[in-house]
LODOMI-931726 format. One record per residue (C-alpha): residue in one letter; x, y, z; residue number from 1. Coordinates in steps of 0.1 Angstrom, whole numbers, always signed. Layout:
N
+------+-------+-------+-------+-----+
: type :     u :     v :     w : seq :
+------+-------+-------+-------+-----+
:    A :     X :     Y :     Z : NUM :
...
+------+-------+-------+-------+-----+
***
This chain:
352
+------+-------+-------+-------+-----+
: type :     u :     v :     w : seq :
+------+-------+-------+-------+-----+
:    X :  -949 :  +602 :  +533 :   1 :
:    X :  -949 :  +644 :  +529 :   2 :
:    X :  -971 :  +665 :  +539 :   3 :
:    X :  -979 :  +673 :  +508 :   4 :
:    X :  -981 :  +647 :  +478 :   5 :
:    X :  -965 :  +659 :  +447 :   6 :
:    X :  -979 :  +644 :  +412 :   7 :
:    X :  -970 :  +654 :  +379 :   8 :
:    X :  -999 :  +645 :  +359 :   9 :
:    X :  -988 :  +633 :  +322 :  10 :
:    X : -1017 :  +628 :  +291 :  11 :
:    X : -1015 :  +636 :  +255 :  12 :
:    X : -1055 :  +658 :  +262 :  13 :
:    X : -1050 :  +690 :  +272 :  14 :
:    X : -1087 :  +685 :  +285 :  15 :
:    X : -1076 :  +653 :  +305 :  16 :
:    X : -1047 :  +675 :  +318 :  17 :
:    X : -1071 :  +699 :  +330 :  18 :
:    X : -1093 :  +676 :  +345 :  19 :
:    X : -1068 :  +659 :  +365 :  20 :
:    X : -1052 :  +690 :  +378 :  21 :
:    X : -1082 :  +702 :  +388 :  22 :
:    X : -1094 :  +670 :  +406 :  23 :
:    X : -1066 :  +662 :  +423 :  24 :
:    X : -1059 :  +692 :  +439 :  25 :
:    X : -1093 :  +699 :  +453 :  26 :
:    X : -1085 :  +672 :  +477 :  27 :
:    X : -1060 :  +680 :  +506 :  28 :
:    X : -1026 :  +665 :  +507 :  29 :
:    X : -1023 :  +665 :  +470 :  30 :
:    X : -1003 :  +690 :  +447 :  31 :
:    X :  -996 :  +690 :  +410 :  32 :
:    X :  -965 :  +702 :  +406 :  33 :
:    X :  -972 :  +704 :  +367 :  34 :
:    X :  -987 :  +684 :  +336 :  35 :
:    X :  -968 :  +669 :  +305 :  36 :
:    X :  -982 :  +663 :  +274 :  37 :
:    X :  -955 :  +632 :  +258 :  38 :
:    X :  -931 :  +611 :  +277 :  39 :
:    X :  -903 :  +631 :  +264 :  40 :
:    X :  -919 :  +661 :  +281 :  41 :
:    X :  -924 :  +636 :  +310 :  42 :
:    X :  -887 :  +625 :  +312 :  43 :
:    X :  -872 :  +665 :  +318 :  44 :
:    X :  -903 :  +676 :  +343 :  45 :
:    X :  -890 :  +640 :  +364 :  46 :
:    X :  -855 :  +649 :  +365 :  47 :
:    X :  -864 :  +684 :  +370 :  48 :
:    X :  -893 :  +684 :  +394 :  49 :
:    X :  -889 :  +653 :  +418 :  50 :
:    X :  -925 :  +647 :  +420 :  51 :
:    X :  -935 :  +619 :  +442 :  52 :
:    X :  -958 :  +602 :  +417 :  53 :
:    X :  -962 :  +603 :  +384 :  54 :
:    X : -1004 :  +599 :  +367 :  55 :
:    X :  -986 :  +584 :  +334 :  56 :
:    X : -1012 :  +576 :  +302 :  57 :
:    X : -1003 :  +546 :  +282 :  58 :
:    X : -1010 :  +555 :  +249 :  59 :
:    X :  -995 :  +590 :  +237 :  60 :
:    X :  -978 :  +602 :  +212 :  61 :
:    X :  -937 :  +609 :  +205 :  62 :
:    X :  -930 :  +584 :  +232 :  63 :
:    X :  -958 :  +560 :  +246 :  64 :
:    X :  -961 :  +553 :  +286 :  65 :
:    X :  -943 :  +523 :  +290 :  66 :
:    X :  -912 :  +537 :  +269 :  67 :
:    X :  -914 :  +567 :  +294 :  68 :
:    X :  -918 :  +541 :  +324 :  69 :
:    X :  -887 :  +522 :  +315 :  70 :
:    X :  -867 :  +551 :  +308 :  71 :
:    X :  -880 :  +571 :  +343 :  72 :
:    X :  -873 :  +535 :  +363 :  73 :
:    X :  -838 :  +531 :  +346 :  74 :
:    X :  -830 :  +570 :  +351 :  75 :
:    X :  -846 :  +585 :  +381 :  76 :
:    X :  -867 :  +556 :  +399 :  77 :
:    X :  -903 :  +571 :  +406 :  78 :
:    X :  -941 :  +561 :  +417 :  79 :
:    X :  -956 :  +559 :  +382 :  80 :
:    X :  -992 :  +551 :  +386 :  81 :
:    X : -1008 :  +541 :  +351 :  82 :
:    X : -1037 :  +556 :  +334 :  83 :
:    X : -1055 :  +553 :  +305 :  84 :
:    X : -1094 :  +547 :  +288 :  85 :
:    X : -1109 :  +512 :  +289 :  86 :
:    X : -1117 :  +519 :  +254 :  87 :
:    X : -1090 :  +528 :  +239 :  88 :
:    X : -1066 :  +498 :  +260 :  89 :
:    X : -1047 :  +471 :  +248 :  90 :
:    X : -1051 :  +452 :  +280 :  91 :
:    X : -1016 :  +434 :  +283 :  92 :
:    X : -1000 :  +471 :  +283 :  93 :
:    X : -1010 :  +478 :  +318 :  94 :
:    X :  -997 :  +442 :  +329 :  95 :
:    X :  -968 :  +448 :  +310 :  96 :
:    X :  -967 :  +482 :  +329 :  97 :
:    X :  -971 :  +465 :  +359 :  98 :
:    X :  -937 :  +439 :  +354 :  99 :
:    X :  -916 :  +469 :  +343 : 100 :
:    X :  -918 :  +486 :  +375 : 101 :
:    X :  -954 :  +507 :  +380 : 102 :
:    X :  -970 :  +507 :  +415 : 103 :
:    X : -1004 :  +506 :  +399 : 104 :
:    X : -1031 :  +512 :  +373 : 105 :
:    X : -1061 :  +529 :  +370 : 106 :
:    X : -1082 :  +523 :  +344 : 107 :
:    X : -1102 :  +559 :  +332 : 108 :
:    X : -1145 :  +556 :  +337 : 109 :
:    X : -1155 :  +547 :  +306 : 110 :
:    X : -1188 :  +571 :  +291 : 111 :
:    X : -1183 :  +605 :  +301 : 112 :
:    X : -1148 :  +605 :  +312 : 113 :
:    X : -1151 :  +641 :  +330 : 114 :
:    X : -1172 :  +635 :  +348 : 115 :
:    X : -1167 :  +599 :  +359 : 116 :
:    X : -1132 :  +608 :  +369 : 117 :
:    X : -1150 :  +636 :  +395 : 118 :
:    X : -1172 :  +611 :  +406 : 119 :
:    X : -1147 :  +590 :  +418 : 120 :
:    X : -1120 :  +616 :  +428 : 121 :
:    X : -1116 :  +610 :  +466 : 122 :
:    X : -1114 :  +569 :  +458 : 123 :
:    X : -1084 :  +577 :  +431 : 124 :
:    X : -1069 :  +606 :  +457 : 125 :
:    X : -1068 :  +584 :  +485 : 126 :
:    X : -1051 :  +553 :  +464 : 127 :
:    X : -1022 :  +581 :  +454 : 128 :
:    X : -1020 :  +593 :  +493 : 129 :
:    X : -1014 :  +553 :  +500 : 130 :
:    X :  -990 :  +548 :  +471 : 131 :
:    X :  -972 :  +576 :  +478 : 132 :
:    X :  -955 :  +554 :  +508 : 133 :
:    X :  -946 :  +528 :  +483 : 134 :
:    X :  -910 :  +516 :  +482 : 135 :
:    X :  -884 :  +525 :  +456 : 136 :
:    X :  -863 :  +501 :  +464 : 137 :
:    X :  -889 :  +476 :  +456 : 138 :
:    X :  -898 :  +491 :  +425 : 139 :
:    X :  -861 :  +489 :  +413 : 140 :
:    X :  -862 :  +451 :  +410 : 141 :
:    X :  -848 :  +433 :  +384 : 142 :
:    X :  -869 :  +429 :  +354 : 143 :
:    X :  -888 :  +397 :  +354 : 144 :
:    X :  -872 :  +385 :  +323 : 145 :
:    X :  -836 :  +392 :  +338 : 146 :
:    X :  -852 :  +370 :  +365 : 147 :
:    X :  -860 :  +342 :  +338 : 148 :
:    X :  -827 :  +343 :  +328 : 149 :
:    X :  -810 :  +331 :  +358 : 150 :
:    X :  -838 :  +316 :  +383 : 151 :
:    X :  -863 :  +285 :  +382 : 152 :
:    X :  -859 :  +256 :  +408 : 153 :
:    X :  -849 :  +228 :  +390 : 154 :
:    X :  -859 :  +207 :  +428 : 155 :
:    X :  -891 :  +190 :  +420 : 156 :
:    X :  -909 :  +187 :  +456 : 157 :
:    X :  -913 :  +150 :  +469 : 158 :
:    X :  -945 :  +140 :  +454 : 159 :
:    X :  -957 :  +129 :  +491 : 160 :
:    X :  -960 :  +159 :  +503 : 161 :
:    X :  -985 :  +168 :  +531 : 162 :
:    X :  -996 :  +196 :  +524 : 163 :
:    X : -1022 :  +201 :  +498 : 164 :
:    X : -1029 :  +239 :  +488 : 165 :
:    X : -1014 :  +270 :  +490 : 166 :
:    X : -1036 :  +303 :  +488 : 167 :
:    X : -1017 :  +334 :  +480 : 168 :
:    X : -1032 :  +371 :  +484 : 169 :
:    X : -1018 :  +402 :  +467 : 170 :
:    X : -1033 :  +439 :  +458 : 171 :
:    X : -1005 :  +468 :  +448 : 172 :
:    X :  -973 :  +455 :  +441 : 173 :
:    X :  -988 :  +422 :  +439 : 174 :
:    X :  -988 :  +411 :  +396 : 175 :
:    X :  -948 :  +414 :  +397 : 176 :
:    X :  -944 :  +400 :  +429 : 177 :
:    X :  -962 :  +369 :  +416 : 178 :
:    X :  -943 :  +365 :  +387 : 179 :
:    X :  -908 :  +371 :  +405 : 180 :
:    X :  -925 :  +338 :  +429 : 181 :
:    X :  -937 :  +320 :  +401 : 182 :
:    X :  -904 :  +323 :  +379 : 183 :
:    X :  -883 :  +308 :  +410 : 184 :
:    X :  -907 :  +280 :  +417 : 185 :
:    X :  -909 :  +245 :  +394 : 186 :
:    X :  -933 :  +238 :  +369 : 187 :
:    X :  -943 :  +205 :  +383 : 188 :
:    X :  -952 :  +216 :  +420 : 189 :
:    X :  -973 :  +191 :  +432 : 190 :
:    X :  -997 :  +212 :  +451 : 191 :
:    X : -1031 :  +230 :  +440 : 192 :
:    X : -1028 :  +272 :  +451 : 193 :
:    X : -1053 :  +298 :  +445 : 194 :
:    X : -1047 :  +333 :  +442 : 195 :
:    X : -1060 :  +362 :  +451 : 196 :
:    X : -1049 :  +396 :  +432 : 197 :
:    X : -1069 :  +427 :  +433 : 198 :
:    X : -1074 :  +438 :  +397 : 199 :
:    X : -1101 :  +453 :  +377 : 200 :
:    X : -1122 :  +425 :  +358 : 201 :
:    X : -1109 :  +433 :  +321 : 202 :
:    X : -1075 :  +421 :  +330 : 203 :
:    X : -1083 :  +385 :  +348 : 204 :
:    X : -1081 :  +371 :  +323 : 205 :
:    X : -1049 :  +384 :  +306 : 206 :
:    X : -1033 :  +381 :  +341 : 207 :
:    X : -1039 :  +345 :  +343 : 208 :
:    X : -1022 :  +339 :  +309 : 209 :
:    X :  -990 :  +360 :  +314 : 210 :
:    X :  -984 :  +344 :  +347 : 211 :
:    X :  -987 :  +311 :  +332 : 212 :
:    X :  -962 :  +319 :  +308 : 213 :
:    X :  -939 :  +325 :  +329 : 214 :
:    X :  -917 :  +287 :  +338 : 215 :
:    X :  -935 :  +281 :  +369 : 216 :
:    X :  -971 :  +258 :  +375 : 217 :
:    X :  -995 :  +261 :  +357 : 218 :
:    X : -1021 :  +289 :  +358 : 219 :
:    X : -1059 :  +289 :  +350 : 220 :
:    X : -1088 :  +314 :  +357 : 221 :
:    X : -1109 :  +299 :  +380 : 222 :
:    X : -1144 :  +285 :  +364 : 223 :
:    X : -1174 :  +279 :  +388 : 224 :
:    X : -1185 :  +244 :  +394 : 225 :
:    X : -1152 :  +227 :  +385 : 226 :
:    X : -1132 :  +205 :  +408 : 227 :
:    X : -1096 :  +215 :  +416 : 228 :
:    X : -1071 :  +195 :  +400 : 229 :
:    X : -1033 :  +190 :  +426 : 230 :
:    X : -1008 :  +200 :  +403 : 231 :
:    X : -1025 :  +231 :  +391 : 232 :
:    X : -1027 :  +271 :  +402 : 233 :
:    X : -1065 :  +287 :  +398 : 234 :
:    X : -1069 :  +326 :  +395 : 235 :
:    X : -1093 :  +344 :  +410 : 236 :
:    X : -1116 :  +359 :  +384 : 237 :
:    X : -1118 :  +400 :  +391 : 238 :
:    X : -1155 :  +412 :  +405 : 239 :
:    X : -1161 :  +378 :  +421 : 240 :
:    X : -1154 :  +361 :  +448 : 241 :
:    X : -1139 :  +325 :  +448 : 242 :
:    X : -1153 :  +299 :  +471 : 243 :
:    X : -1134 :  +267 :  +480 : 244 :
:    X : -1161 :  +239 :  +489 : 245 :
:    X : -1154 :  +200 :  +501 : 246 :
:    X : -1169 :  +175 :  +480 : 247 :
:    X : -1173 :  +142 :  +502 : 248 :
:    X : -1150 :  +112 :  +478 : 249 :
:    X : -1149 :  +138 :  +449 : 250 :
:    X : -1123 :  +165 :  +464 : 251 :
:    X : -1127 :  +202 :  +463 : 252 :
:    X : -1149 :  +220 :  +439 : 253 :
:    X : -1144 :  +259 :  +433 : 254 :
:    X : -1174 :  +287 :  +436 : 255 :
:    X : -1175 :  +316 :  +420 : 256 :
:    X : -1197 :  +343 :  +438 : 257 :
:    X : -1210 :  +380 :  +428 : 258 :
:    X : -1217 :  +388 :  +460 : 259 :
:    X : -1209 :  +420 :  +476 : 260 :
:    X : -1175 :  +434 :  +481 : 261 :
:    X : -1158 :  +424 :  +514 : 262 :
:    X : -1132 :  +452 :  +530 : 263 :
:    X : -1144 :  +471 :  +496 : 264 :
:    X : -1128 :  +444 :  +471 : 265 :
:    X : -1139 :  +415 :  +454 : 266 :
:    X : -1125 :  +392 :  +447 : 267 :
:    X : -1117 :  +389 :  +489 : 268 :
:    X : -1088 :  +370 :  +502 : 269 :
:    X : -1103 :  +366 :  +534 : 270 :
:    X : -1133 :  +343 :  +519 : 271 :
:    X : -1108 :  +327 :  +493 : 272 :
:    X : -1085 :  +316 :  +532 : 273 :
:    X : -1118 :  +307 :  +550 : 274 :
:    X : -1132 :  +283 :  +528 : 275 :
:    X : -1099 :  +268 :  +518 : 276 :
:    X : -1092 :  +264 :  +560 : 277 :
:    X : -1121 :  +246 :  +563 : 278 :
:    X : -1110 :  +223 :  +532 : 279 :
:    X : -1073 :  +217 :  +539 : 280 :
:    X : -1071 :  +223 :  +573 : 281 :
:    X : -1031 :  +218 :  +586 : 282 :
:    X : -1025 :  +209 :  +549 : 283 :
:    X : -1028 :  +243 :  +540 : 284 :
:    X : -1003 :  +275 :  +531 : 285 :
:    X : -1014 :  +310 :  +530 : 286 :
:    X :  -990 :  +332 :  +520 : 287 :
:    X : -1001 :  +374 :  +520 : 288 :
:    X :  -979 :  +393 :  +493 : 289 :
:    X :  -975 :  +432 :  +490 : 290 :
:    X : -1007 :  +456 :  +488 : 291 :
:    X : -1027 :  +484 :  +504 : 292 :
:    X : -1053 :  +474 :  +529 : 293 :
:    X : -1061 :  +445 :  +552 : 294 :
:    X : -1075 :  +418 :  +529 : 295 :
:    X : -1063 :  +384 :  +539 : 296 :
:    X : -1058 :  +393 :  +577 : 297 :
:    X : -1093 :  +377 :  +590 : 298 :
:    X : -1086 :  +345 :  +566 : 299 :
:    X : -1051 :  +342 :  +579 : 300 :
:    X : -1066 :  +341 :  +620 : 301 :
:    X : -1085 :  +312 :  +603 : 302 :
:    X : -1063 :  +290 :  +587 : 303 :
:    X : -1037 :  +295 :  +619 : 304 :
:    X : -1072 :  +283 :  +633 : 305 :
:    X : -1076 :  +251 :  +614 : 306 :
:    X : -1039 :  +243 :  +618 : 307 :
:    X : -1025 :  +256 :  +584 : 308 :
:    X :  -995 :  +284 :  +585 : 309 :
:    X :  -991 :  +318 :  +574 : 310 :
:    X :  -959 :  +334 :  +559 : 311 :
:    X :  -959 :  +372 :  +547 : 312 :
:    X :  -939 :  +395 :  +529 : 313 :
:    X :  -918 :  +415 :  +547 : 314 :
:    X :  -915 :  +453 :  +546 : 315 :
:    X :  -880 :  +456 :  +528 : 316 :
:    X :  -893 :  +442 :  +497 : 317 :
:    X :  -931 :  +455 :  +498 : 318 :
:    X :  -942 :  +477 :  +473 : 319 :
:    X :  -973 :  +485 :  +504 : 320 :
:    X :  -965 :  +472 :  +533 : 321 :
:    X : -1005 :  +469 :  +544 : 322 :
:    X : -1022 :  +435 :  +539 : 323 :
:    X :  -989 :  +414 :  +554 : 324 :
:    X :  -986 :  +447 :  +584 : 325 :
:    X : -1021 :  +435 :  +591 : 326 :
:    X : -1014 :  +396 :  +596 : 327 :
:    X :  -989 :  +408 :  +615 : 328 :
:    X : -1006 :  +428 :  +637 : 329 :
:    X : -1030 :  +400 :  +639 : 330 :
:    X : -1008 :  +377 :  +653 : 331 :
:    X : -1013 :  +353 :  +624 : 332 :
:    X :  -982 :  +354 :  +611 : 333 :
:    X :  -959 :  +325 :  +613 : 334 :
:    X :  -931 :  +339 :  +593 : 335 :
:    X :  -922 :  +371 :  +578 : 336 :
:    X :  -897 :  +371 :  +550 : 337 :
:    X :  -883 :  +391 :  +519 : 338 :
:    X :  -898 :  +384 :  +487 : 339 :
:    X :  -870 :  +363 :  +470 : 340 :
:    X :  -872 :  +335 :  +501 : 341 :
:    X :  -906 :  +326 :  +496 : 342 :
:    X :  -908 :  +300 :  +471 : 343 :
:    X :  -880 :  +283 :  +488 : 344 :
:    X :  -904 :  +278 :  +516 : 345 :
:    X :  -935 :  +274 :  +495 : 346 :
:    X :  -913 :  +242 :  +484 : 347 :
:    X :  -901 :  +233 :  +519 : 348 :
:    X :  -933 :  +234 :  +536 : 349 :
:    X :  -946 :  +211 :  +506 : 350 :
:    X :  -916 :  +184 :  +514 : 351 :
:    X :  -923 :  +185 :  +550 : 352 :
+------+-------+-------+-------+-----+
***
C-alpha cells in the first residue's frame, strides 16, 4: 500500500465534494488528489491522475456511476469504491456495481448527510486504507455473465453424499466472488449451505435474489424459526445474526438473532460456523471467501474441532486477502486454493 492513499473523490454536489475532501484528508494517510463532478470528468482525472481509489456516486448526471465503472475497469483498472444516499438508491445498482468490478459500497448516512458522513469519518477512512491493498488482478475478472456463458457443472453430486452443509463466509470482494462460485456449481446440489456476506441490511434481501438467479442452487434469505431444507442455500439476513440449532427427529432449525455485533459485524461468521459445527459435525464444509478482517477464523478452529474441514481462498484471486490470512494463520485451514477451484471441491467433498 503507499504511504500516502490517493482518492479522487467523484459526486455530482459540489457540497458533497467538499465534504468529502475535507473529511478525508483530516485523517492521515489519505490524500485527495482532486474531485469530479460526472463520470466523464471522472474518466480523464483516472487516466490522468492514477489515483489509488476512486469514492464514485451512483447516480449523476452525463454519465451515471456504473457506466463510469465499466468504462474505468475496461480502460484503466482501478479501486472504485461506491457511494451514494440510501434515499435516493435503487438498491440492485450497488449489487450490480459490485459484479461489474467495485471493491465496495458505502451507503451515505441518511438525515443530515454532513454531518453523518463526519461522524463516521475514521470508520469510512480506515475501510479506504484496507481497500487500498485490494487486488487488481482480481478486480479484472471476467464479468459474471461472460462466466454464465461458458461455466455451470453439468456433474450432479451423488445423492449419498456424506456431508450435509456447507457454510460459506465473505465481506469485500465477497457478492462477485459468490456468484463466480455459484455460476460454476449445479442447480441440484444436494447439500444445505449458509452464507455469510457482510452487507448493509437494505440489500439482504436483493442479494439473496440476484444470487439465486444466477444457474446455481437455490438461494433464500434466511427466516427465523424455519427448518433447513437439504437441497437448498439460506442467506444470512444483514444486522442479524444466524443461528444453526439441532432439532432431535425434526433436523436443523435456523435462528435469527439481533444481538450485538461480534468482531464489529453482524451478521458473524464465526457464530454462523459454531453452531453449524455443533450440528453437522465431520459432515460439515466451511469455506472463507475474500474480505477485510478476521470473521470466520474462531468458527473455522471449531468446525476443524468437531471434525468438519476448512478450505480458503487464496491470495492470487482475493480482492482482501484478511478473513482466509486469518484461518490461515490459525492453523484451520485445510486447503488454500484460487477462487475458480472451489466449487470443484465443494462438489468433491460432497461425493466423498
Amino acid at each position: 500500500m503507499p504511504d500516502s492513499v490517493k482518492i479522487l473523490v467523484v459526486d455530482d454536489s459540489a457540497y458533497m465534494r467538499v465534504i468529502l475532501r475535507d473529511m478525508l484528508e483530516s485523517e492521515e494517510g489519505l490524500t485527495v488528489v482532486d474531485t469530479a463532478k460526472d463520470g466523464i470528468e471522472a474518466l480523464e482525472k483516472v487516466e490522468r491522475l492514477r489515483p489509488d481509489i476512486v469514492l464514485l456516486d451512483i447516480q449523476m448526471p452525463r454519465m451515471d456511476g456504473l457506466t463510469t465503472l465499466q468504462m474505468i475497469m475496461k480502460n484503466r483498472p482501478t479501486r472504485v469504491v461506491m457511494l451514494s444516499a440510501m434515499d435516493k438508491l435503487d438498491g440492485q445498482l450497488p449489487l450490480r456495481a459490485l459484479s461489474q468490478g467495485a471493491v465496495d459500497f458505502i451507503p451515505k448516512p441518511s438525515g443530515t448527510i454532513s454531518i453523518d458522513i463526519i461522524n463516521y469519518k475514521a470508520r469510512i477512512a480506515n475501510h479506504l486504507r484496507t481497500i487500498a491493498r485490494a487486488k487488481l488482478e482480481a478486480l479484472k475478472m471476467e464479468s459474471i455473465t461472460a462466466r454464465l456463458l461458458t461455466s455451470g457443472s453439468e456433474k450432479t453430486p451423488d445423492v449419498r453424499a456424506k456431508t450435509k452443509a456447507i457454510v460459506l463466509a465473505a465481506s469485500t470482494g465477497g457478492p462477485r466472488a459468490l456468484e463466480t462460485v455459484f455460476s460454476i456449481l449445479p442447480k441440484n446440489l444436494p447439500a444445505s449451505m449458509f452464507i455469510v456476506q457482510h452487507l448493509p441490511i437494505e440489500f439482504s434481501t436483493l442479494f439473496a435474489k440476484r444470487l439465486d438467479s444466477v444457474q446455481g442452487p437455490s438461494v433464500r434469505l434466511a427466516v427465523d424459526g424455519v427448518f433447513v431444507e437439504n437441497d437448498t442455500t439460506y442467506l444470512a439476513p444483514g444486522g442479524t445474526h444466524l443461528i444453526l440449532e439441532p432439532k432431535e427427529r425434526k433436523g436443523v432449525m435456523m435462528k435469527l438473532d439481533d444481538g450485538p455485533p461480534v468482531q464489529f459485524v453482524r451478521p458473524s461468521a464465526n457464530i454462523l460456523f459454531e453452531t453449524a459445527a455443533r450440528c453437522y459435525g465431520q459432515k460439515l464444509l466451511g469455506i472463507v471467501l475474500t474480505g477485510m478482517g478476521s470473521d470466520g477464523a474462531k468458527g473455522a478452529e471449531v468446525i476443524k474441532r468437531y471434525g468438519g474441514r476448512v478450505i480458503v481462498q487464496n491470495e492470487e484471486s482475493s480482492v482482501i486477502f484478511g478473513m482466509a490470512n486469518a484461518v490461515i494463520r490459525a492453523g484451520a485451514a485445510d486447503e488454500v486454493l484460487p477462487l475458480d477451484d472451489i466449487p470443484r471441491r465443494m462438489i468433491d467433498f460432497i461425493e466423498e
